[in-house]
C-alpha positions as CSV (number, residue, x, y, z in Angstrom):
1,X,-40.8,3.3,138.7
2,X,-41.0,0.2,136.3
3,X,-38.7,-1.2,138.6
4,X,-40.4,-1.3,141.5
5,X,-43.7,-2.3,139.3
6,X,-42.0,-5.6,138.6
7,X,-40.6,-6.2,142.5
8,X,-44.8,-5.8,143.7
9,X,-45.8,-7.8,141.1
10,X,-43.3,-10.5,141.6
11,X,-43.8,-9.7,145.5
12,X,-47.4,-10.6,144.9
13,X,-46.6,-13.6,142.8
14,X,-44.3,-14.8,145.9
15,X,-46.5,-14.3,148.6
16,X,-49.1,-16.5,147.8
17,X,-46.5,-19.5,148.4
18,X,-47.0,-20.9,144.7
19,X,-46.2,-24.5,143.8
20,X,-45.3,-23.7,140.5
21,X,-44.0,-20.3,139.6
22,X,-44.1,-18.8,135.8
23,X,-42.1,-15.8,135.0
24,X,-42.5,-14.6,131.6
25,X,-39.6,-12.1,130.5
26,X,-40.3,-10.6,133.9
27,X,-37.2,-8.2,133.8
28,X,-37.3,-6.7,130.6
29,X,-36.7,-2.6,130.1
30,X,-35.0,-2.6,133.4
31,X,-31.6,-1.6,134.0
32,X,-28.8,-3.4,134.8
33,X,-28.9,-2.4,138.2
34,X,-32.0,-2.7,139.2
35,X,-32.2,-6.2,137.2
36,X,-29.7,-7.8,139.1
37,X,-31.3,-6.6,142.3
38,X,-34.4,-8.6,141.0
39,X,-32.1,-11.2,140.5
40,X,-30.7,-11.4,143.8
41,X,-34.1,-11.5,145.3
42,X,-35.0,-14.5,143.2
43,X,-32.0,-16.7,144.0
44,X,-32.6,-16.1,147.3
45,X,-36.3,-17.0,147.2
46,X,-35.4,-19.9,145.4
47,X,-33.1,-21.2,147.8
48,X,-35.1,-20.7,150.6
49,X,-38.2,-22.6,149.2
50,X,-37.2,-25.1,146.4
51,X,-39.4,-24.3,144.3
52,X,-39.7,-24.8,140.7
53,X,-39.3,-21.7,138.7
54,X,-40.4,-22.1,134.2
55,X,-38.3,-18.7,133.5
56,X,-38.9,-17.4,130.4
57,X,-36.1,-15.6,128.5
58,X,-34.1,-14.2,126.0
59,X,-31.1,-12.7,128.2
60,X,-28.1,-15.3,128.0
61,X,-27.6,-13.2,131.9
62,X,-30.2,-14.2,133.1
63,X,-30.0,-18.0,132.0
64,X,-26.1,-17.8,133.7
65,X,-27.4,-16.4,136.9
66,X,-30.4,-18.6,137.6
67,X,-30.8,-21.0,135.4
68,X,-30.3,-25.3,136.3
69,X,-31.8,-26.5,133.4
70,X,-32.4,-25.1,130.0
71,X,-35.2,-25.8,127.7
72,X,-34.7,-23.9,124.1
73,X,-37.4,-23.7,121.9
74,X,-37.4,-22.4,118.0
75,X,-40.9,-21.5,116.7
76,X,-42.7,-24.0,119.3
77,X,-40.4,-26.8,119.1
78,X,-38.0,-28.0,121.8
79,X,-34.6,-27.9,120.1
80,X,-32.2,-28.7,122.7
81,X,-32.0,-29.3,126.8
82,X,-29.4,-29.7,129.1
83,X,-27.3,-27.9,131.6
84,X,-27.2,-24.2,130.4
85,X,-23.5,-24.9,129.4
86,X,-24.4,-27.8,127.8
87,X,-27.1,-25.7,125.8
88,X,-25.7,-22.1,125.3
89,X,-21.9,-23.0,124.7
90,X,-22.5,-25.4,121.8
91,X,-25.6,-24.2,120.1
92,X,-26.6,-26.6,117.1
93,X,-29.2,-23.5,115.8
94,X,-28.1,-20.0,114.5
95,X,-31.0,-18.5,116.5
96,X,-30.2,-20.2,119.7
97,X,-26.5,-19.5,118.5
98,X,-27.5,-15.7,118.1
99,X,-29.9,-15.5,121.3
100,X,-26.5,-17.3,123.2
101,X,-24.4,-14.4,122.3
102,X,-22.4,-15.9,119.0
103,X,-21.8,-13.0,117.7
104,X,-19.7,-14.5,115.0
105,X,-22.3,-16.2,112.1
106,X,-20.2,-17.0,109.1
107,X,-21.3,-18.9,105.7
108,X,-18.6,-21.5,104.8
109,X,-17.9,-24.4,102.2
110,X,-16.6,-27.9,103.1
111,X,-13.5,-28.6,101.8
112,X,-12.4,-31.9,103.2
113,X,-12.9,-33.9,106.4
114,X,-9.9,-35.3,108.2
115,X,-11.4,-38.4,110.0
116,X,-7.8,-39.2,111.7
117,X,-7.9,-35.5,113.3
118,X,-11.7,-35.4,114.2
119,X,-11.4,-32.0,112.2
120,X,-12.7,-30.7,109.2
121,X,-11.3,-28.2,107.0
122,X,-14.0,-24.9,106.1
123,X,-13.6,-22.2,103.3
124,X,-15.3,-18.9,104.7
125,X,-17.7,-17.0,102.5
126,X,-16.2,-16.5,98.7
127,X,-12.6,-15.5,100.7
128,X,-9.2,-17.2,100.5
129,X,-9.3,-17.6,104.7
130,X,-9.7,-21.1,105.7
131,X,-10.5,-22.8,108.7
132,X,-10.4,-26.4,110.7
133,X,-13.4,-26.9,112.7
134,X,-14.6,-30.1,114.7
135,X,-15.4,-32.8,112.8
136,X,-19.8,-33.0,111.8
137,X,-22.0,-35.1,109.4
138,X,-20.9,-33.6,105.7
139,X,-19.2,-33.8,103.0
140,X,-16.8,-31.9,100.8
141,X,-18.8,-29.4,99.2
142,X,-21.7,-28.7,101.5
143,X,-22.4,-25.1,102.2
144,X,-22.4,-24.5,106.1
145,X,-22.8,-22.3,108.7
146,X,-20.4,-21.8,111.2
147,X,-20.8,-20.0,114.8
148,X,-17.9,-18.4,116.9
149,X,-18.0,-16.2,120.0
150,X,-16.2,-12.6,119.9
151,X,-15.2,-13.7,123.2
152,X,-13.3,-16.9,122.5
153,X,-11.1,-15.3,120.2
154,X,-7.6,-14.0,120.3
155,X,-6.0,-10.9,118.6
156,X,-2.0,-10.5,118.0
157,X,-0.1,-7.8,116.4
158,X,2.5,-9.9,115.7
159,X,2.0,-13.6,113.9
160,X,1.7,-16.0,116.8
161,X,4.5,-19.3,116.7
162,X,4.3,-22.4,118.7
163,X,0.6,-22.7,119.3
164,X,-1.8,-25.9,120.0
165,X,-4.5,-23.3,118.6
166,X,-5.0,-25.3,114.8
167,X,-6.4,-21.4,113.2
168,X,-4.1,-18.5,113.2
169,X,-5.5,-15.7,110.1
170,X,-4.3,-12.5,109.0
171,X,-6.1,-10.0,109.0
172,X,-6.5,-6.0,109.0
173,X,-8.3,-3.9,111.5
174,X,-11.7,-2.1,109.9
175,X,-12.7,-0.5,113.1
176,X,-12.6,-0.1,116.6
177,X,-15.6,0.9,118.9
178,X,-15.2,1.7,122.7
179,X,-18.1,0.1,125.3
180,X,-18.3,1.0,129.0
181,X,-15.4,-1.9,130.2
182,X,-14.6,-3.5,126.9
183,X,-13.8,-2.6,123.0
184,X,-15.4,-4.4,120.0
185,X,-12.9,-4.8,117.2
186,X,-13.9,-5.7,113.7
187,X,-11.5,-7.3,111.6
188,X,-11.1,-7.8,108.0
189,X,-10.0,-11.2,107.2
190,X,-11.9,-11.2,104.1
191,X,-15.2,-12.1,105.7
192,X,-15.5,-9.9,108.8
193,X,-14.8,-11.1,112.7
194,X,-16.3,-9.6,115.6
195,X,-13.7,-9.6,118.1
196,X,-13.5,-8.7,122.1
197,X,-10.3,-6.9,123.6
198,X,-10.0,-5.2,126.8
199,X,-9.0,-1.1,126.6
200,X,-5.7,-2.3,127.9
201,X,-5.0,-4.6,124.6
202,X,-6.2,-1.8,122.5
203,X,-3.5,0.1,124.2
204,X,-0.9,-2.6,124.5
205,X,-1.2,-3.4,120.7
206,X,-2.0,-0.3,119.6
207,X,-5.0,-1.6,117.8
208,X,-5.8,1.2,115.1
209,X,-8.0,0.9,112.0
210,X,-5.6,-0.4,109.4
211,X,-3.5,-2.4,111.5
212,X,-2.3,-5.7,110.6
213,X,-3.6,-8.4,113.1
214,X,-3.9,-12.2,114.0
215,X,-6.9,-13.9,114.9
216,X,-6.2,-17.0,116.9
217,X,-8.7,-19.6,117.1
218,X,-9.5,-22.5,119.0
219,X,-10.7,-25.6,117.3
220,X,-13.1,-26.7,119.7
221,X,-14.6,-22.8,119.8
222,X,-16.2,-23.1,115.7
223,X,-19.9,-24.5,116.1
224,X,-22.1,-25.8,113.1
225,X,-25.2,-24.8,113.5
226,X,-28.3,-25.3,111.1
């Protein structure tokens, strides 16, 4: 199986006690299963001898599970480094935004900056819906892109009162589309959010295409990327 095709080769690779390893994509068109076995088996080799691993990649999974440090490159150039947190949660690209799972990738307009708030204020796309985001170099008029994670935002069926959250938008649900543990919702705010709810939400809210909803979202969860 391919599986097993990639544990001899990487067997191979291993046995010959390496100084340097490199690991190009070495997982890819396995399944989830057997990739985390492969995993496993890495982060335990690694452990045992120390030593350094360039892992190639395009997998935000596979950056979480083995990754120290993080090198991103755009067409051959070295765009950012860090931690992987520092790297993948506040992308500065839209590809490296994209490849870190930003599945949110809006077009937006300056409207003002608010210097006393460290905030700036965004129009999305050609739509009434307005948000503040943290403040960046520009200036009132500049056309930007702004990244936000299905994941780090928050759906109401009700509008939400009393929050430190500075973004609360209405909205209406345009669909609803089951995965194995998890449902993506797409909501119409007049641009479209991608948006991640547990079955149970869907069931708690009664989520249904129509719907009225709130979006909540975080301040510190918008990132300008180029």
């Amino acid at each position: 199986s391919g599986g097993e095709r990639q544990r001899t080769a990487l067997a191979r690779s291993l046995v010959t006690e390496p100084r340097l390893l490199l690991l190009d994509e070495p997982l890819t068109g396995l399944d989830a299963e057997r990739k985390a076995g492969l995993v496993e088996d890495l982060r335990a080799w690694n452990a045992a001898k120390r030593i350094p691993i360039l892992y190639v990649t395009h997998s935000r999974e596979e950056v979480d599970a083995l990754g120290e440090r993080v090198i991103a490159i755009d067409h051959g150039r070295v765009v950012s480094h860090g931690a992987p947190m520092e790297v993948l949660d506040a992308p500065r690209r839209k590809r490296l935004a994209q490849a870190a799972g930003f599945e949110n990738l809006l077009d937006a307009t300056v409207l003002d900056l608010r210097e006393q708030d460290g905030v700036m204020r965004l129009r999305l796309g050609e739509s009434p819906c307005e948000i503040e985001v943290p403040l960046a170099q520009a200036s009132a008029g500049d056309r930007v892109q702004v990244a936000i994670r299905a994941g780090d935002i928050l759906l109401a069926s009700e509008r939400p009162r009393g929050l430190s959250a500075r973004n609360v938008i209405e909205g209406r649900m345009a669909s609803l589309e089951q995965r194995a543990t998890s449902c993506i919702a797409r909501v119409d705010c007049g641009v479209t959010f991608v948006v991640h709810v547990t079955p149970g939400a869907v069931r708690s809210l009664e989520l249904a295409a129509e719907k009225p909803v709130w979006l909540v979202l975080k301040t510190h969860s918008c990132h300008l990327v180029d």
